[in-house]
C-alpha positions as CSV (number, residue, x, y, z in Angstrom):
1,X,16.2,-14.4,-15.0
2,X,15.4,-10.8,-16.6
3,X,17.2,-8.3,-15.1
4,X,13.6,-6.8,-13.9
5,X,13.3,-9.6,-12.2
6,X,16.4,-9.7,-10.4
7,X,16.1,-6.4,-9.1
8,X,13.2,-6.9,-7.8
9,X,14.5,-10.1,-5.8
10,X,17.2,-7.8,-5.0
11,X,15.5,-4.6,-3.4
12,X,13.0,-7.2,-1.8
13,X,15.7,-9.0,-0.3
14,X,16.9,-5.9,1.2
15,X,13.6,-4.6,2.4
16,X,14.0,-7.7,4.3
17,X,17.5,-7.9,5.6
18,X,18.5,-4.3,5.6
19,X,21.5,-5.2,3.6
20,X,22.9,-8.2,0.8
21,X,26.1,-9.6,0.0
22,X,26.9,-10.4,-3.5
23,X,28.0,-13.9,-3.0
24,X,24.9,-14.8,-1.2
25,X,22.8,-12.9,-3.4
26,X,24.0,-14.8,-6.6
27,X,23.9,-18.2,-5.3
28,X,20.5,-17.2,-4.1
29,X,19.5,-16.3,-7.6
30,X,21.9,-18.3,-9.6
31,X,23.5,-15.6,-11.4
32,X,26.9,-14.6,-11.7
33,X,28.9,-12.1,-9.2
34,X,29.2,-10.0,-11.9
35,X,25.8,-9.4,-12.7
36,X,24.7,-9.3,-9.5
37,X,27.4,-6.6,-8.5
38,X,27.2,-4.7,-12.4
39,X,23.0,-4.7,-11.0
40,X,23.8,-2.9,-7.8
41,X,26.2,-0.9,-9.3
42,X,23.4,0.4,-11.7
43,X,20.3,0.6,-8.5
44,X,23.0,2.9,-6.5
45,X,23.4,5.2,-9.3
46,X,19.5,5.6,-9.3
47,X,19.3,6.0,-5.4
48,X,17.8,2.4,-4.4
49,X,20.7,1.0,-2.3
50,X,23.7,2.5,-0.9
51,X,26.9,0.0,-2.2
52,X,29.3,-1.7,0.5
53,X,32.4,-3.2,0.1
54,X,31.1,-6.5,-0.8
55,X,27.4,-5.9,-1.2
56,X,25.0,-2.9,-0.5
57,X,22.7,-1.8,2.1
58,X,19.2,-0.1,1.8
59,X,19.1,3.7,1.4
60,X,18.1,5.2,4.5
61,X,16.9,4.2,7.5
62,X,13.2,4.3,6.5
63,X,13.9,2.1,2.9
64,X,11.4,1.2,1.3
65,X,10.8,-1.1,-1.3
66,X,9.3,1.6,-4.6
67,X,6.1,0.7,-5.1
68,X,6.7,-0.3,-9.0
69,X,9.0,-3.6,-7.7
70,X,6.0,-4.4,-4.9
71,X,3.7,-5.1,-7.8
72,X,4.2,-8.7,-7.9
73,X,3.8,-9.6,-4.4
74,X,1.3,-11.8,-2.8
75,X,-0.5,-10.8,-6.0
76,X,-3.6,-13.2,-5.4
77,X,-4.1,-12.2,-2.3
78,X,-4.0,-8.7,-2.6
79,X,-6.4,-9.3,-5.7
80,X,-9.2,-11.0,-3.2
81,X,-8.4,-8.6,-0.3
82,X,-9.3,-5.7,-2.9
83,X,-12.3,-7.7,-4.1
84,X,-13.5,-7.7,-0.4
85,X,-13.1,-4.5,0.2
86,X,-14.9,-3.0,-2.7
87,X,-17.4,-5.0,-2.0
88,X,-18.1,-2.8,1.7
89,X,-18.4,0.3,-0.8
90,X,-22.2,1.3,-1.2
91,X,-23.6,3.2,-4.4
92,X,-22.8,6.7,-3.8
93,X,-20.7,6.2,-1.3
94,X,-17.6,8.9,-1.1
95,X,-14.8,6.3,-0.8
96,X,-10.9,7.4,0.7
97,X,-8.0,5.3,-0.7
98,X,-4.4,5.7,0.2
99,X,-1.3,4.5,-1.8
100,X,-0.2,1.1,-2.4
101,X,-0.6,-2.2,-3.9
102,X,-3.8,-3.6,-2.2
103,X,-5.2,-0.1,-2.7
104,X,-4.9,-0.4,-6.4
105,X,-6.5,-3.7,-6.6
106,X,-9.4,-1.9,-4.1
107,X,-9.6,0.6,-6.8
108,X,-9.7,-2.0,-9.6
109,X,-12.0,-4.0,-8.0
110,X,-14.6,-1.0,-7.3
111,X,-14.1,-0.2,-11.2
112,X,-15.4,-3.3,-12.2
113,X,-18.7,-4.2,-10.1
114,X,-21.5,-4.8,-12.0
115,X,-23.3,-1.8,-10.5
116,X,-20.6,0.9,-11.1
117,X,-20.4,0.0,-14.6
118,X,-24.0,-0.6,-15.7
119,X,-26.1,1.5,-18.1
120,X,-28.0,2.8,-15.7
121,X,-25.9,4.0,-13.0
122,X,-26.7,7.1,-11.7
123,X,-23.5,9.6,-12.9
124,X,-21.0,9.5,-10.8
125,X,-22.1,5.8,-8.8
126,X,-18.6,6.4,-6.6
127,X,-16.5,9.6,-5.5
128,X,-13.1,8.4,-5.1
129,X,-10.9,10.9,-3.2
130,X,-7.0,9.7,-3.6
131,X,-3.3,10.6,-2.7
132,X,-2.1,8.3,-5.4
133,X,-1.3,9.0,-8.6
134,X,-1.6,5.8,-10.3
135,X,-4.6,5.0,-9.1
136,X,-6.3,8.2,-10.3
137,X,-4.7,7.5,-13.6
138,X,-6.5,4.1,-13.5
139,X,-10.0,5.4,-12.6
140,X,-9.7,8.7,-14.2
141,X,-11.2,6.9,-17.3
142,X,-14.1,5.3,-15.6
143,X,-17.4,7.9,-16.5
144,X,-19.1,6.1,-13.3
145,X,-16.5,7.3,-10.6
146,X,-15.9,10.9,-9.7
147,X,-12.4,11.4,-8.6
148,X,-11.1,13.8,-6.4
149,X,-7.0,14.1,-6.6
150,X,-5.8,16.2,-3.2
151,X,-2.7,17.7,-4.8
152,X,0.7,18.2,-2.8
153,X,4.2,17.0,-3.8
154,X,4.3,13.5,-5.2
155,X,6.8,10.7,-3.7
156,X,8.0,8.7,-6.1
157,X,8.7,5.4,-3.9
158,X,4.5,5.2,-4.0
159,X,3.2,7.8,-6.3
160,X,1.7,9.1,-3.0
161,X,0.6,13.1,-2.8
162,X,1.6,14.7,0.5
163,X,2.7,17.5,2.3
164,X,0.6,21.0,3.0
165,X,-1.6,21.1,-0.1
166,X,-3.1,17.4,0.6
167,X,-4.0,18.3,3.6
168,X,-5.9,21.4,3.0
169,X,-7.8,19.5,0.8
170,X,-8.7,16.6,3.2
171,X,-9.4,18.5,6.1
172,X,-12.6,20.3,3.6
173,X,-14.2,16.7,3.2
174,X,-16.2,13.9,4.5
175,X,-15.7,10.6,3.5
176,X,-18.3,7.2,4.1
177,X,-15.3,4.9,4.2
178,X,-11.6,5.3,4.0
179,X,-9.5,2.3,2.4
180,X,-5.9,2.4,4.3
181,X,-2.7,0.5,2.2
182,X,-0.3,0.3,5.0
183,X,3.4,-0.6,5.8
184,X,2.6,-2.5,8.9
185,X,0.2,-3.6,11.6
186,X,0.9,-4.3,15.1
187,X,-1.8,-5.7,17.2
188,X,-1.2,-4.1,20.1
189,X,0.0,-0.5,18.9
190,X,-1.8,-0.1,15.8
191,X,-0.8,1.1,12.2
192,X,2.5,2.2,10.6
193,X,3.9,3.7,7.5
194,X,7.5,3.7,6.7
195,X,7.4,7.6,5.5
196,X,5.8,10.1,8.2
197,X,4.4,12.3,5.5
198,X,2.9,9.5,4.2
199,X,1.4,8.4,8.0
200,X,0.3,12.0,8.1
201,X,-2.1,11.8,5.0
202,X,-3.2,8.5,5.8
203,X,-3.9,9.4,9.1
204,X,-6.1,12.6,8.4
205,X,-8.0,10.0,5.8
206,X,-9.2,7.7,8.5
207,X,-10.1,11.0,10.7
208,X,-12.1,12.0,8.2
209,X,-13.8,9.0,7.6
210,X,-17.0,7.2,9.3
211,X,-15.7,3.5,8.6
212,X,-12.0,2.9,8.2
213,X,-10.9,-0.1,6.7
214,X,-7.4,-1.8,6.8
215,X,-6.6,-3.9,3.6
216,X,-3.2,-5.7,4.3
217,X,-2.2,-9.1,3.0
218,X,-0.8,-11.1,5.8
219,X,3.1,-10.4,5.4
220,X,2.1,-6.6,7.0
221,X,0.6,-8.0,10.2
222,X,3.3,-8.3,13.9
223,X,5.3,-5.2,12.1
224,X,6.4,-2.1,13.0
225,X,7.7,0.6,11.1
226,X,9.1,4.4,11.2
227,X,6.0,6.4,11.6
228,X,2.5,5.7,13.5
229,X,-0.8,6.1,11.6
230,X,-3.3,5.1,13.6
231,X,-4.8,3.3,16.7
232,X,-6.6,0.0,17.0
233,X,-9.2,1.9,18.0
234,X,-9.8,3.6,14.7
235,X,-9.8,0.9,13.0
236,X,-13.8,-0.8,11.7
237,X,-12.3,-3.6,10.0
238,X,-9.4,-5.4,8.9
239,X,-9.3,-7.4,5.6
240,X,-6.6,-10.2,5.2
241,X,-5.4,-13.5,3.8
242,X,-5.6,-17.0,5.7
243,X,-2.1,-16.9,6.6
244,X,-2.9,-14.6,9.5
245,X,-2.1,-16.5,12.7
246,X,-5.4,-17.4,15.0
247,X,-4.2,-15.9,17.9
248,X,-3.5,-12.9,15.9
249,X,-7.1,-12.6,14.3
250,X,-8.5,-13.2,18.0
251,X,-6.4,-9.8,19.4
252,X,-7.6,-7.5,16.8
253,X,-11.5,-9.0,17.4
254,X,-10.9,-8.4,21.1
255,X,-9.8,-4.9,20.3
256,X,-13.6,-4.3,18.8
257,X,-12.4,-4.6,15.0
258,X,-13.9,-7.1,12.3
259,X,-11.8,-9.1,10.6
260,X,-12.2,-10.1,7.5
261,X,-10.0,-13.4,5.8
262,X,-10.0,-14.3,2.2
């Protein structure tokens, strides 16, 4: 196993658990204690983990797993979930996107319809108005999309923008549709984001938005995190994966919000 790899098992094994243990860890990934505890050693020194006697526990009590390690989960899904949702995006439409993983593929996604990308779109087909960095640096090259970047200080855990300046920027537009990447989704209290900056930005998004859309692969969905975003109540529609339970999909439809599986 690359050592990649193996921190990326590792930080995702303590997004889960809140904390690891080195022997546990290295039966778990069949790897020596000494690799597994010379890999800690080295994720502590950049800030990722804090080390225990024996293991390490996640830094902070809002940890979060930086978004450069979440790239390679539930991959497929988040690929069709993005699919889906580009597909709600009309020509011309001014189009919201927060950070995160199923955002990107949202962004990817829009950059490759057939529509956006044909010789005769009108110039720009899509406004794209975005937090995140990466994702403008995706769709900065596309001639088709206009993209708006709001500014503000940039988190490095998700290449997200917030703070003051992305706010003043928000509050001066309109958006048709606003794509939320979130850290959870409970169906009875709404949606949550690990970071309340980040909850603040997303938040303002949706307010500004006629149609707000939730793309979330199905490991988000019964969770709860630090900071509130949102309402069921602000929420249009909710694309997800088939491993969403029935039950589940029939709380948010009760709640007035479409749901969408792929």
């Amino acid at each position: 196993m690359s050592r990649d790899a193996r921190w990326t098992a590792l930080l995702d094994l303590l997004a889960e658990h809140g904390r690891v243990e080195v022997e546990e860890v290295a039966t778990t990934l069949d790897v020596s204690t000494a690799t597994i505890r010379r890999d800690l050693d080295q994720l502590a020194e950049q800030q990722m983990l804090t080390r225990t006697r024996g293991g390490a526990v996640a830094h902070g009590v809002s940890y979060e797993l930086p978004l450069r390690y979440k790239t390679a989960r539930h991959a497929s899904q988040k690929q069709r979930i993005g699919r889906a949702a580009a597909s709600l995006v009309a020509l011309g439409d001014v189009v919201g996107l927060t950070g995160g993983t199923t955002t990107t593929e949202v962004a990817r996604a829009l950059a490759l319809r057939g529509d956006v990308t044909a010789d005769g779109a009108r110039q720009p087909a899509l406004t794209v108005v975005t937090n995140a960095l990466n994702i403008a640096n995706e769709l900065v090259i596309r001639p088709q999309i206009k993209i708006v970047v709001t500014g503000g200080v940039a988190r490095p855990q998700s290449y997200e923008l917030t703070g003051p300046l992305a706010r003043g920027v928000l509050q001066e537009i309109i958006l048709d549709i606003a794509v939320l990447g979130i850290d959870a989704l409970d169906p009875a209290q709404g949606v949550y984001a690990h970071h309340e900056d980040e909850a603040s930005i997303n938040r303002l998004l949706a307010e500004r938005a006629q149609r707000v859309v939730i793309a979330a692969d199905s490991s988000k969905i019964g969770r709860r995190a630090f900071a509130r975003v949102c309402g069921l109540d602000t929420i249009d529609t909710l694309i997800t994966d088939d491993a969403i339970p029935p039950e589940t999909v029939a709380a948010f439809e009760e709640a007035g919000i479409t749901v969408t599986i792929t």
